[in-house]
gemmi code that builds the backbone of each chain (N, CA, C; Angstrom):
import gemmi

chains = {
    "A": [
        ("UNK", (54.399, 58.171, 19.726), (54.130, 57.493, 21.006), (52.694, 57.748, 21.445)),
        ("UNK", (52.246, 58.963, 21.403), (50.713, 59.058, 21.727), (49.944, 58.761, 20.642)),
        ("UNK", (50.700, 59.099, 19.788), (49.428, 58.589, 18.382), (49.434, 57.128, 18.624)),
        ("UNK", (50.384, 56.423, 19.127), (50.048, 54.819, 19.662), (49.131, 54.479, 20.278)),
        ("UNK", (48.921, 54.856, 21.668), (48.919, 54.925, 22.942), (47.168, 55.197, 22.063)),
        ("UNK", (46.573, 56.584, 21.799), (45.164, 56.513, 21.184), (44.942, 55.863, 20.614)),
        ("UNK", (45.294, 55.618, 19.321), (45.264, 54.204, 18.449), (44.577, 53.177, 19.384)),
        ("UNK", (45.260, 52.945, 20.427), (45.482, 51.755, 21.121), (44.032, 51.699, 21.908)),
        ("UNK", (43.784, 52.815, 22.466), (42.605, 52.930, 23.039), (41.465, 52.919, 22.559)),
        ("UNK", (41.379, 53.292, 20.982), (40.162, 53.278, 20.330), (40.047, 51.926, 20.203)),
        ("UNK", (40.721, 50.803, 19.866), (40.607, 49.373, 19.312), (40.087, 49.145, 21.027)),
        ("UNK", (41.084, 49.585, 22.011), (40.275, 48.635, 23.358), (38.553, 48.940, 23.459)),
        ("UNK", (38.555, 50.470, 23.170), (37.137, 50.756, 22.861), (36.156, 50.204, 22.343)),
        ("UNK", (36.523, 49.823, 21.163), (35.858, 49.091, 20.080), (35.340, 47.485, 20.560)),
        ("UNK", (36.716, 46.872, 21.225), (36.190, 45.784, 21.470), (35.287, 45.862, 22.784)),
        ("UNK", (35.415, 46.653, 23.309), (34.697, 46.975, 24.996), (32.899, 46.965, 24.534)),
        ("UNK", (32.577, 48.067, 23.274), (31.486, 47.737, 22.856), (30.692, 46.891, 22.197)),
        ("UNK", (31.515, 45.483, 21.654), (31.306, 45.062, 21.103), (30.636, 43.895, 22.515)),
        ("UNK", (31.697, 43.848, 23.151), (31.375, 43.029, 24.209), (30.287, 43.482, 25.115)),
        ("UNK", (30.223, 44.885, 24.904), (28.568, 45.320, 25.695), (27.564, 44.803, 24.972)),
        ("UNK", (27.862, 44.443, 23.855), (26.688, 44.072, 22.937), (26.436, 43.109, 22.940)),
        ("UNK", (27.444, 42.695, 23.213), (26.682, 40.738, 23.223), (25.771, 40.793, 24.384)),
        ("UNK", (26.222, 41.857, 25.656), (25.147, 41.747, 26.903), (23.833, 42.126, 26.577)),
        ("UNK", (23.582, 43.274, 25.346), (22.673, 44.041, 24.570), (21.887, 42.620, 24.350)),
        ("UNK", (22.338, 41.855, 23.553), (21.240, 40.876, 23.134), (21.281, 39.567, 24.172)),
        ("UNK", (22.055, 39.103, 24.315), (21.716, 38.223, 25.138), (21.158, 38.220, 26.803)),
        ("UNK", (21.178, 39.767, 26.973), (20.996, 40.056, 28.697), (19.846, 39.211, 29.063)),
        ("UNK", (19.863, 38.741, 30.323), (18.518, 38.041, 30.677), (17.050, 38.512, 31.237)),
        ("UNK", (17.479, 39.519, 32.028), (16.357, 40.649, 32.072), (16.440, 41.724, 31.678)),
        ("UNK", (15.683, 42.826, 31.498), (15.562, 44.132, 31.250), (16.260, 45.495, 31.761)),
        ("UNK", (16.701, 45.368, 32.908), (17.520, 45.874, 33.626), (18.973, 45.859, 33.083)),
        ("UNK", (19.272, 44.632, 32.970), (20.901, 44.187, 32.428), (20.732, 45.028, 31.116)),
        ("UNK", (19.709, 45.123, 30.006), (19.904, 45.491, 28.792), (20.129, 47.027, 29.248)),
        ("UNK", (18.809, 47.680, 29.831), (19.204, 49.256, 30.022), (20.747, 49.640, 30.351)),
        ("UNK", (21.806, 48.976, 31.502), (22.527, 49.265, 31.877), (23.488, 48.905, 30.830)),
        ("UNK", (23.709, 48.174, 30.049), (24.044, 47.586, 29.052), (24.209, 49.133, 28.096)),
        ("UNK", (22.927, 49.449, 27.727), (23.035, 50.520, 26.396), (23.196, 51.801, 26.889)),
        ("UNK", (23.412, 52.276, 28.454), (23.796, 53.248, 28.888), (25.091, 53.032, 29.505)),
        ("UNK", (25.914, 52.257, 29.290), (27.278, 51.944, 29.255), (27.836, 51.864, 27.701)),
        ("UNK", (27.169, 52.000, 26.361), (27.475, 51.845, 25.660), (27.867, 53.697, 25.238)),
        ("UNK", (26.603, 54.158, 25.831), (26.445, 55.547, 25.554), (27.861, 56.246, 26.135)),
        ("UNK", (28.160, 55.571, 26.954), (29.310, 56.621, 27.975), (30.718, 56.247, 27.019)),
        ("UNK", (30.608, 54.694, 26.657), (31.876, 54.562, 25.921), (32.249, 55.039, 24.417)),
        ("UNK", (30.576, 55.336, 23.863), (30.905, 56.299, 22.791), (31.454, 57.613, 22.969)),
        ("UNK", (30.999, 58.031, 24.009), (31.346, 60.023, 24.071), (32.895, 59.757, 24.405)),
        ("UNK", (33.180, 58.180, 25.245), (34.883, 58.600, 25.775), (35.778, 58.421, 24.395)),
        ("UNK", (34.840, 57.471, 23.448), (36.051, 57.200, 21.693), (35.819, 58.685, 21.663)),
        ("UNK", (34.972, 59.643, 21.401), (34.632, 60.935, 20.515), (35.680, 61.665, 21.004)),
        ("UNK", (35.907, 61.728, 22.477), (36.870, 62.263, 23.124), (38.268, 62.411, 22.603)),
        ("UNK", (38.474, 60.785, 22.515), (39.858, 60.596, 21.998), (39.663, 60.669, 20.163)),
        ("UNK", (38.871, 60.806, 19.479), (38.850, 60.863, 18.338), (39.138, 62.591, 18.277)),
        ("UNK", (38.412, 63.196, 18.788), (38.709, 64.510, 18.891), (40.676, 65.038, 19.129)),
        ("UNK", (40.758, 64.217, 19.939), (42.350, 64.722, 20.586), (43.325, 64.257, 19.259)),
        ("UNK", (43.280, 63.046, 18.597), (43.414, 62.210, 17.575), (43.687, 63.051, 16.725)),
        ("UNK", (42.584, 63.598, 16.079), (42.291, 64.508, 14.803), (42.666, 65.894, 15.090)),
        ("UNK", (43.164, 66.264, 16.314), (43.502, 67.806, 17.042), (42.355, 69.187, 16.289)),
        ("UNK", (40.881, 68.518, 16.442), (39.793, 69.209, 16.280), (39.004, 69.676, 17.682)),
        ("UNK", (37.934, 71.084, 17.668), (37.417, 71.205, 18.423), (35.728, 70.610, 18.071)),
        ("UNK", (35.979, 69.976, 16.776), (34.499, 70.350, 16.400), (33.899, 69.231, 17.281)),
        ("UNK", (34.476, 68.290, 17.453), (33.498, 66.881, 18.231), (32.649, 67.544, 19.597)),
        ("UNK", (33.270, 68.696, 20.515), (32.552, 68.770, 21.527), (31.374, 69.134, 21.941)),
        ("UNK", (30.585, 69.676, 20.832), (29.194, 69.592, 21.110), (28.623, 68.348, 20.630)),
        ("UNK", (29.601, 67.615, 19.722), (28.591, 66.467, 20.009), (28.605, 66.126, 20.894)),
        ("UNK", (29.936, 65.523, 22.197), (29.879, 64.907, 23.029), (28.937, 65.292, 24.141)),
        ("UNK", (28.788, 66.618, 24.372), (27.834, 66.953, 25.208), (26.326, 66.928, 25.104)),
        ("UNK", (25.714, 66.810, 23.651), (24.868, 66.476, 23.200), (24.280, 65.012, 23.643)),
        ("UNK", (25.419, 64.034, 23.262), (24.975, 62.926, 23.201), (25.443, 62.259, 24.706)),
        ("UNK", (25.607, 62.765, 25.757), (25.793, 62.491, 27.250), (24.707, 62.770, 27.536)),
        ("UNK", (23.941, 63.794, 27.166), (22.205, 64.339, 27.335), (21.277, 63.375, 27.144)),
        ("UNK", (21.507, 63.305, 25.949), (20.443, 62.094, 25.354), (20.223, 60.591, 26.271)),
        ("UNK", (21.875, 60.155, 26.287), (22.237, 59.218, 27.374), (21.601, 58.688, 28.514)),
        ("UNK", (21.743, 60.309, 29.152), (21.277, 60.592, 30.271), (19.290, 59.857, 30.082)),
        ("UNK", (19.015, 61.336, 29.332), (17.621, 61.016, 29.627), (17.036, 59.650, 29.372)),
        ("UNK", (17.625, 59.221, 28.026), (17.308, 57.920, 28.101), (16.926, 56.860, 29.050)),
        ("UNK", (18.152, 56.958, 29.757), (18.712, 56.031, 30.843), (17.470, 56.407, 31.895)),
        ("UNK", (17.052, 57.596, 32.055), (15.657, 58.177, 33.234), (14.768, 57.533, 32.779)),
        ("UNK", (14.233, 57.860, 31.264), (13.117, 57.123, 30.773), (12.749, 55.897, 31.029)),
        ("UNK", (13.788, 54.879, 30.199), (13.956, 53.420, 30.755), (13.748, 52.921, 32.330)),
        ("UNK", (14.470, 53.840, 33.026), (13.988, 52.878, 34.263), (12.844, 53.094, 34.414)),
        ("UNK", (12.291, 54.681, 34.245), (11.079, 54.678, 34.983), (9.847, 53.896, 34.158)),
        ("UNK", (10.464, 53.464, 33.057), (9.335, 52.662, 32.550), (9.710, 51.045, 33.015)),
        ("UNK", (10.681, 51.012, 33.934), (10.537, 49.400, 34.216), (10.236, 49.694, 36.122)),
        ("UNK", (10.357, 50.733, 36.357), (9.765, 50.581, 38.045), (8.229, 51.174, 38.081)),
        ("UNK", (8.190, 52.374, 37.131), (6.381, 52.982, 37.135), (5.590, 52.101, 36.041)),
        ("UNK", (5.810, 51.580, 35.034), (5.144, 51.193, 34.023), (4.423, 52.579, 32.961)),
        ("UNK", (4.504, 53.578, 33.587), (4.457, 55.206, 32.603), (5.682, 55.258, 32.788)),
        ("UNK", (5.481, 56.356, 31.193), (6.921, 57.082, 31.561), (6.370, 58.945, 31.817)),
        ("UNK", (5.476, 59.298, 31.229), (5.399, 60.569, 31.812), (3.785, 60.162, 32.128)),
        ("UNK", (3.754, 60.990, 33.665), (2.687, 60.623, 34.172), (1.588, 62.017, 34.275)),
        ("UNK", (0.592, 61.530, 34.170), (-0.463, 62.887, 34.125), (-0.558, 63.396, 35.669)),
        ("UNK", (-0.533, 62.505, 36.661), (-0.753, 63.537, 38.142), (-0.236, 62.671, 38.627)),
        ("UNK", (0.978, 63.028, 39.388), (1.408, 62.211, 40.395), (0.802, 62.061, 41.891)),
        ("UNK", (1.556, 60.840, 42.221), (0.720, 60.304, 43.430), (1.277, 60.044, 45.231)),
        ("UNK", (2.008, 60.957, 45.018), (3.116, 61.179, 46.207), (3.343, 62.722, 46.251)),
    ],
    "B": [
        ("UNK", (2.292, 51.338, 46.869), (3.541, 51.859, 47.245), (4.019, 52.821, 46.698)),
        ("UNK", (4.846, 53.712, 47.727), (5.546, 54.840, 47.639), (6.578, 55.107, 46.742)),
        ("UNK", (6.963, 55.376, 45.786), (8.759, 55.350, 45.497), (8.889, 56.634, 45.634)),
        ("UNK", (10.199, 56.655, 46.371), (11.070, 57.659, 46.744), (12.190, 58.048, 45.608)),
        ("UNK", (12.068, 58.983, 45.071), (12.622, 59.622, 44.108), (13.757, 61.230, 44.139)),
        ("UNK", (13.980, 61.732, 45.248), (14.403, 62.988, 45.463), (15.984, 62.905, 45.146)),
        ("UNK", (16.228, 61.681, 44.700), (17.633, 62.280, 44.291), (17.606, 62.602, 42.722)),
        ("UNK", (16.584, 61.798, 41.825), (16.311, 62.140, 40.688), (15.786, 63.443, 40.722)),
        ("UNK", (14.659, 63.936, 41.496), (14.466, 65.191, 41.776), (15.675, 66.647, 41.834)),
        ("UNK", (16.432, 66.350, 42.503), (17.238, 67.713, 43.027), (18.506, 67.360, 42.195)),
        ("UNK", (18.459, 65.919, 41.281), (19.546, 66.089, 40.115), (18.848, 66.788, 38.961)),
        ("UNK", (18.027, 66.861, 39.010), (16.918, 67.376, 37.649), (17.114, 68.560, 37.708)),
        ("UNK", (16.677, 69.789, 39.029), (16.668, 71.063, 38.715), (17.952, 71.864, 38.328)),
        ("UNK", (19.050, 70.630, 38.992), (20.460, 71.719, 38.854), (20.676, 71.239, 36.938)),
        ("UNK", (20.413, 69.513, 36.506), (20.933, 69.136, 35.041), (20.172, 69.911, 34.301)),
        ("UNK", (18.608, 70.622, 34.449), (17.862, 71.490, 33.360), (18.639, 72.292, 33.174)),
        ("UNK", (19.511, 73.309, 33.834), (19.902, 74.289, 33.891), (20.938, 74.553, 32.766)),
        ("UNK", (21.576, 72.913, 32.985), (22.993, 72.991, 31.964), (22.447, 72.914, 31.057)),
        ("UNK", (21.205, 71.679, 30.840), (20.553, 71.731, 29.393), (20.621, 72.912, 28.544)),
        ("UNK", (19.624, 73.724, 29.444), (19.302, 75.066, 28.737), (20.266, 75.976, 28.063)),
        ("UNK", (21.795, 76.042, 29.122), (22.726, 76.665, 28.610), (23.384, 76.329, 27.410)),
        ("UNK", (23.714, 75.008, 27.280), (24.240, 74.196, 26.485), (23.001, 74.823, 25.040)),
        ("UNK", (21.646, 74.788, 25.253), (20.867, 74.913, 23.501), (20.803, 76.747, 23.816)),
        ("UNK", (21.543, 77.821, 24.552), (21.097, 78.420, 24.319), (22.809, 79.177, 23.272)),
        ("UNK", (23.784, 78.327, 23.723), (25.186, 78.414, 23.298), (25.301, 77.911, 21.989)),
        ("UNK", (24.490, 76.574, 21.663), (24.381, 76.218, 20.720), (23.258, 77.059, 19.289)),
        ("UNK", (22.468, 77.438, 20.266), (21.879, 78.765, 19.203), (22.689, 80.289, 18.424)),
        ("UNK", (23.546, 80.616, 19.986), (24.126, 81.517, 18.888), (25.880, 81.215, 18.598)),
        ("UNK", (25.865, 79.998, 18.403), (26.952, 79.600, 17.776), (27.074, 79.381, 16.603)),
        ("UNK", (25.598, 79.578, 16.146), (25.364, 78.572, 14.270), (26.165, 79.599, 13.577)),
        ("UNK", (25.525, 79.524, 12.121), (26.312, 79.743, 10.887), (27.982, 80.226, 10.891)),
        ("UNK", (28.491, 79.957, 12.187), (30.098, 80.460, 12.472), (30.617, 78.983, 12.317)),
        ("UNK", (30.065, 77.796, 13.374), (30.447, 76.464, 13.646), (29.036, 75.539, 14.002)),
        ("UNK", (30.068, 74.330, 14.460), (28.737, 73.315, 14.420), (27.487, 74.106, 15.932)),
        ("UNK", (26.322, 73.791, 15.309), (24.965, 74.461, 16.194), (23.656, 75.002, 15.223)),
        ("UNK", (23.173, 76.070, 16.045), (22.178, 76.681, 14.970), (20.575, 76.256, 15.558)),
        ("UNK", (19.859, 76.862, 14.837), (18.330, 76.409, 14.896), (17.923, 75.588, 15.584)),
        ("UNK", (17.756, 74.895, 14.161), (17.466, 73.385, 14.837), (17.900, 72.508, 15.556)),
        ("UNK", (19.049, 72.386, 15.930), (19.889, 72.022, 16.652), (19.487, 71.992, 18.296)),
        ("UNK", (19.860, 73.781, 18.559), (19.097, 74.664, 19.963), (17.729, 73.720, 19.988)),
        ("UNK", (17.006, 74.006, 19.158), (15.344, 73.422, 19.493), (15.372, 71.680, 20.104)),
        ("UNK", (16.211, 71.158, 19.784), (16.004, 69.466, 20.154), (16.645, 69.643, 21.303)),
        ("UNK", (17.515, 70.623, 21.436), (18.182, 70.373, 23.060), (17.224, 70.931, 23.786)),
        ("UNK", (16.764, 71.981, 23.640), (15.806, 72.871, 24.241), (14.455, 71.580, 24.583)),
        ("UNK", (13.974, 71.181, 23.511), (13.150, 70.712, 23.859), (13.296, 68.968, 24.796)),
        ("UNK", (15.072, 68.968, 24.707), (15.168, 67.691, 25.748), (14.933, 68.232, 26.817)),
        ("UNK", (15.208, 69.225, 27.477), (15.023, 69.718, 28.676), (13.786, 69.613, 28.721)),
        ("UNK", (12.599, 70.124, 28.016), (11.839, 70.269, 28.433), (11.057, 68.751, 28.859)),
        ("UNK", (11.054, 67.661, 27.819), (10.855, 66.528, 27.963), (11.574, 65.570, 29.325)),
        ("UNK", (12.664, 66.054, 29.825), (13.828, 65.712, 31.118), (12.275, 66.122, 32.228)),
        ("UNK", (11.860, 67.559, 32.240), (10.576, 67.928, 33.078), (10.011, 67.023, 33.489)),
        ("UNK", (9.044, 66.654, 31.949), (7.789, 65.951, 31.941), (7.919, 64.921, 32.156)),
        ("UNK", (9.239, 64.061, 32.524), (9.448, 63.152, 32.283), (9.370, 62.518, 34.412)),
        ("UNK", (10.111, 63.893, 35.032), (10.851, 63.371, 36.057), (9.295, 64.339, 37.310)),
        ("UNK", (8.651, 65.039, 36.560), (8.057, 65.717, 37.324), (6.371, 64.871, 36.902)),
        ("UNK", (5.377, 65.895, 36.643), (3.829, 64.994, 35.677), (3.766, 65.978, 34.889)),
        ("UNK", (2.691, 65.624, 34.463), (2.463, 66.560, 33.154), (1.704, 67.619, 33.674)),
        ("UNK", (0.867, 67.751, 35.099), (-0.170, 68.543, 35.504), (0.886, 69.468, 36.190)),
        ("UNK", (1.940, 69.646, 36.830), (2.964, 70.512, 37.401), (3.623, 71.137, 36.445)),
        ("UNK", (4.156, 70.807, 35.338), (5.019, 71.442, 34.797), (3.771, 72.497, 33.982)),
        ("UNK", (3.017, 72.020, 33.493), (1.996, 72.805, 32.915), (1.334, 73.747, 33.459)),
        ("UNK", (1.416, 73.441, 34.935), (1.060, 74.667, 35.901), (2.858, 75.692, 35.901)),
        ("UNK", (3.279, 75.151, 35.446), (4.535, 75.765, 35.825), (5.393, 76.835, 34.454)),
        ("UNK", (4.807, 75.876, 33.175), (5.471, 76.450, 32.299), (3.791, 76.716, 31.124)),
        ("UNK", (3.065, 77.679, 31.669), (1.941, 78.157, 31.174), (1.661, 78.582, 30.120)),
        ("UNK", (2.364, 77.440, 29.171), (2.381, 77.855, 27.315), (1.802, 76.674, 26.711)),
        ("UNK", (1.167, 76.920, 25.502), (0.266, 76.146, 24.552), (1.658, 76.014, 23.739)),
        ("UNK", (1.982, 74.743, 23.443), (3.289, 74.390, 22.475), (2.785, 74.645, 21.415)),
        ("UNK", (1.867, 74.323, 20.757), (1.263, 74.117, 19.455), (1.327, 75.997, 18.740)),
        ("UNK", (0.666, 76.562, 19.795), (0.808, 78.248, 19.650), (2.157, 78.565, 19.201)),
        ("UNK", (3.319, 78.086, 20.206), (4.563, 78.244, 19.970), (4.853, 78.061, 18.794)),
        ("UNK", (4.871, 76.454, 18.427), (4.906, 76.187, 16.878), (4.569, 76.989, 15.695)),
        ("UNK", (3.440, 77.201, 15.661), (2.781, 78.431, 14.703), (3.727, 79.837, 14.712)),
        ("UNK", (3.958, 80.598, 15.751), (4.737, 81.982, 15.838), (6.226, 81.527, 15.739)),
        ("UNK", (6.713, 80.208, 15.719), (7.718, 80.114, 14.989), (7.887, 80.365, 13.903)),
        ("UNK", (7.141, 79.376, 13.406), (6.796, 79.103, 11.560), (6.542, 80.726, 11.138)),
        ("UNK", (5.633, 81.710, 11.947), (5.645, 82.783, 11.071), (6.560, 83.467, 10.974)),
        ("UNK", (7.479, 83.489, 12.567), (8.744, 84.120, 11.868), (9.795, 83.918, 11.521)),
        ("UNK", (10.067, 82.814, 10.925), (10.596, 82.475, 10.246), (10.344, 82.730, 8.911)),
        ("UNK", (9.088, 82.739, 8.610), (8.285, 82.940, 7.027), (8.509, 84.285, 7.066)),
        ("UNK", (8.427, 85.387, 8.471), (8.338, 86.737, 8.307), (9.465, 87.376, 7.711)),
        ("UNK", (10.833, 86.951, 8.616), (11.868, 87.254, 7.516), (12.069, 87.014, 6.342)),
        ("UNK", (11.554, 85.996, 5.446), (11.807, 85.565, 4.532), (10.649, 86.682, 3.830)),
        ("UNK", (9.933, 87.107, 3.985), (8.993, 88.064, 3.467), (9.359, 89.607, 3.661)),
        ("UNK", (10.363, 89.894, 4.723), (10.958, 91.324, 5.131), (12.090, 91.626, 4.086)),
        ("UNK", (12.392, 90.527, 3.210), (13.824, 90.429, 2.643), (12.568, 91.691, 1.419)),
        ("UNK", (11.732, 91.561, 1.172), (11.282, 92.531, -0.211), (10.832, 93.788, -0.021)),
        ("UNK", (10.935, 93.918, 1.416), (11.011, 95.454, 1.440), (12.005, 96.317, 1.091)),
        ("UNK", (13.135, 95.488, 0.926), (14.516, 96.498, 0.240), (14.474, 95.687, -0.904)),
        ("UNK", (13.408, 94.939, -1.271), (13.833, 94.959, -3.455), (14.817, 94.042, -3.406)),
        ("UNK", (14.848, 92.918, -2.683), (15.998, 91.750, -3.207), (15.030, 90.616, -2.743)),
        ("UNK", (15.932, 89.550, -3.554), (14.903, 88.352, -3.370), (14.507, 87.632, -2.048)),
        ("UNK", (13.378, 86.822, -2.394), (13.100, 86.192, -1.085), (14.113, 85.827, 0.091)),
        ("UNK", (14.545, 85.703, 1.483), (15.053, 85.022, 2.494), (16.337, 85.646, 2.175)),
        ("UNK", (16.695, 86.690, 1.465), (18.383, 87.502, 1.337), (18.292, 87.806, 3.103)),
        ("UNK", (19.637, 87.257, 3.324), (20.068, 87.745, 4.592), (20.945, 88.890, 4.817)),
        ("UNK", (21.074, 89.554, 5.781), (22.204, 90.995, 5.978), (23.149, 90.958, 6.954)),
        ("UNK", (24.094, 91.508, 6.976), (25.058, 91.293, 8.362), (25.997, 92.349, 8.008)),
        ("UNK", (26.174, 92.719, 9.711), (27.308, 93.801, 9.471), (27.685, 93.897, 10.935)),
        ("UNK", (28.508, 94.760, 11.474), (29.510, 94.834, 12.504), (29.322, 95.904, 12.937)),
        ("UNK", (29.080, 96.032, 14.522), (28.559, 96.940, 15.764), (29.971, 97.080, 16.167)),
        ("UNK", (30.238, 98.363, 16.924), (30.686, 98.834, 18.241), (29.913, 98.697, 18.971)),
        ("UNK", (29.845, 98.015, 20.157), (28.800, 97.962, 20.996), (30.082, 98.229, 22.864)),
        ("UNK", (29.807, 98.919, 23.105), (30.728, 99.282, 24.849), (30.807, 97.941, 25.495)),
        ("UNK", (31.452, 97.865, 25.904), (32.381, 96.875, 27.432), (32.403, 95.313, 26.257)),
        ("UNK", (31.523, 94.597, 25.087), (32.073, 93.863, 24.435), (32.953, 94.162, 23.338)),
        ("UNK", (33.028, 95.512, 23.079), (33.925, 95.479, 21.285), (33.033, 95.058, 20.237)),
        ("UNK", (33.906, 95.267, 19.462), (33.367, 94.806, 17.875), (32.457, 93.406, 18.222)),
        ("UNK", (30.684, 93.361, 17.688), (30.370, 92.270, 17.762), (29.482, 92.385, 16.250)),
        ("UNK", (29.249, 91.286, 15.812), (28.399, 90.895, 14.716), (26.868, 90.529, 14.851)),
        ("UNK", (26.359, 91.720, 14.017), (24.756, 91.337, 13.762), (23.998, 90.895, 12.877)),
        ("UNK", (23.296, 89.816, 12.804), (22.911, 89.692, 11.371), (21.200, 88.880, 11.791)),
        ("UNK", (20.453, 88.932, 10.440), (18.812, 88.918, 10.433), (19.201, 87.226, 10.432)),
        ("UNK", (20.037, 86.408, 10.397), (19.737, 84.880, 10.298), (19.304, 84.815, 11.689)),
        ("UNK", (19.670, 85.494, 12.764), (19.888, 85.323, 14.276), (18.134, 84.947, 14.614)),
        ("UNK", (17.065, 85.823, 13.856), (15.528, 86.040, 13.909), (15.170, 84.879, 13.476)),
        ("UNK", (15.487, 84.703, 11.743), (15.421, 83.338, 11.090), (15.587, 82.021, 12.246)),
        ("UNK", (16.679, 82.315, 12.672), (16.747, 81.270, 13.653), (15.753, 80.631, 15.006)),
        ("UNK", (15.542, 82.112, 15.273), (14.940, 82.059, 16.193), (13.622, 81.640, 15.847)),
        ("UNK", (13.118, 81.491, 14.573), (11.301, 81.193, 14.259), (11.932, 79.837, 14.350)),
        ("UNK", (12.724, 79.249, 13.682), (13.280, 77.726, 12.947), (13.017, 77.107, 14.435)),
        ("UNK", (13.807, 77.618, 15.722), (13.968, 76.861, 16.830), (12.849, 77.005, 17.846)),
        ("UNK", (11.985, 77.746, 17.645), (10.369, 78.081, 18.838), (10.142, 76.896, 17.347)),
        ("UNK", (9.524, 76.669, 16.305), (8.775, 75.735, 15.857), (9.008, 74.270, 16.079)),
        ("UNK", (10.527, 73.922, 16.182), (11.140, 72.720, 16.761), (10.988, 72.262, 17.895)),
        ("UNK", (11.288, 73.362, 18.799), (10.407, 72.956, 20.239), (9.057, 72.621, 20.499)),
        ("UNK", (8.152, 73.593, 19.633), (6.547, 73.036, 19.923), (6.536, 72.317, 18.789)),
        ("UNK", (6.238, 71.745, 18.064), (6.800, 70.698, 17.491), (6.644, 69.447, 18.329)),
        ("UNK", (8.401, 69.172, 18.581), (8.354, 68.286, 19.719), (8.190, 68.079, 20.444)),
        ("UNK", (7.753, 68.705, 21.445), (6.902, 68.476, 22.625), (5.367, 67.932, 22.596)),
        ("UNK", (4.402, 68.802, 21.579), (3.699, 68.410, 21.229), (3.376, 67.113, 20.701)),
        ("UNK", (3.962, 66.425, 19.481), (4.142, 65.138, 19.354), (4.934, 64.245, 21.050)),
        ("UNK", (5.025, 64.463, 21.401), (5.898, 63.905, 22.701), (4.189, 63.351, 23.794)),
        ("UNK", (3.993, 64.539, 24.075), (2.615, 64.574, 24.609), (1.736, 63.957, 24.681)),
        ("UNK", (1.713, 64.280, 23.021), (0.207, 63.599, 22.535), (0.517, 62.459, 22.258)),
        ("UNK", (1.693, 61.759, 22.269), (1.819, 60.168, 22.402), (2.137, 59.814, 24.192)),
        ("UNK", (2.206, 60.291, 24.965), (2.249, 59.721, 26.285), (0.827, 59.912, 27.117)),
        ("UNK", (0.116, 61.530, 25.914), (-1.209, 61.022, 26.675), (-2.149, 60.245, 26.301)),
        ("UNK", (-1.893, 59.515, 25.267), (-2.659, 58.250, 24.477), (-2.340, 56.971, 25.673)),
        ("UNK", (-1.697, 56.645, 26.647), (-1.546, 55.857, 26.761), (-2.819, 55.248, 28.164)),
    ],
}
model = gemmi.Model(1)
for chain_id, residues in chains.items():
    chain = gemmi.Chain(chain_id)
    for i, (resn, *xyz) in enumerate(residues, 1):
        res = gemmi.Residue()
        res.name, res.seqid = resn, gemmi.SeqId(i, " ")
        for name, pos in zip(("N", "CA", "C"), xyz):
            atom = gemmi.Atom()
            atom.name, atom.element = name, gemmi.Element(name[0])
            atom.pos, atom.b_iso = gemmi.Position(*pos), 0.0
            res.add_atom(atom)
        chain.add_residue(res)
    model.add_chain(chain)
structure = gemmi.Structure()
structure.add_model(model)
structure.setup_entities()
């Protein structure tokens, strides 16, 4: 019954990213894409999650925390390169 | 114009924190399970890049008063150093040792020379990357 029930969730997974992806390429501005590939990021760590519970391993959890990091910063980088035009700035101005 | 930024701000100082813990757990977790060296060093050095990223480059540098490149180098040597300490007891290059402490209030814990090894592997990964990080954002 739960081995269903995960099963079940990885395929909704699967198609969930697939459908982020079509937003990936076709988004119309730049904004839509960032939010786009940092929604992709969150729905990978939640499969790893359930791949982890799946396989009744501990080893996945440093990846997942690893790659929520990366996510993260990413997601900082990107905007600030679509509201500052830098992304790390030599002297700030505020 | 102004942008107002302080929630990225005061999310930054508390998320470095976990960073750090997270590559410093992941350092002495290696050769038991997944972690290790190099590993520690890319997290280590996301944090540090999370900084430069959310702060400038002229603050944190006032703040974290190290030449990366230096870093890099006193990695690399000790890392090379152990691998050169292994012939003072007459066995070959990079032989590692390990053995088991009584140590009070933890119990039985395990010591071994990869822990040093490690530690050159992950200071060179950090300056390293930062350095390349840098010197491509200050090209721009």
């Amino acid at each position: 019954m739960i081995q269903t029930l995960l099963i079940t969730s990885l395929i909704l997974f699967g198609i969930a990213i697939a459908i982020t992806l079509i937003r990936v390429i076709i988004g119309p501005s730049l904004p839509d894409r960032v939010l786009s590939l940092d929604m992709i990021g969150v729905q990978i760590v939640s499969a790893l999650a359930i791949i982890s519970i799946l396989l009744k391993t501990k080893a996945f959890l440093e990846v997942i925390l690893v790659l929520a990091i990366l996510a993260f910063i990413s997601t900082i980088s990107f905007t600030k390169y679509i509201e500052r035009g830098v992304i790390i700035e030599r002297k700030r101005d505020n | 114009m102004k942008i107002n930024n302080v929630i990225l701000r005061t999310v930054t100082k508390l998320v470095v924190f976990i960073i750090l813990t997270l590559a410093v757990y992941l350092f002495f977790a290696g050769h038991n399970s997944p972690g290790g060296g190099f590993i520690a060093g890319l997290v280590l050095a996301s944090a540090f890049v999370l900084l430069f990223i959310v702060y400038d480059m002229e603050t944190i540098k006032n703040a974290i008063p190290l030449d990366f490149k230096k870093i890099a180098a006193l990695g690399a040597f000790l890392a090379v150093g152990t691998g050169f300490g292994a012939f003072l007891f007459d066995v070959p290059f990079l032989t590692q040792a390990f053995d088991y402490f009584q140590v009070p209030f933890f119990g039985e814990i395990e010591l071994t020379t990869v822990t040093i090894f490690e530690a050159g592997v992950t200071l060179a990964v950090v300056g390293v990357v930062v350095t390349i990080i840098l010197s491509i954002s200050e090209d721009v």
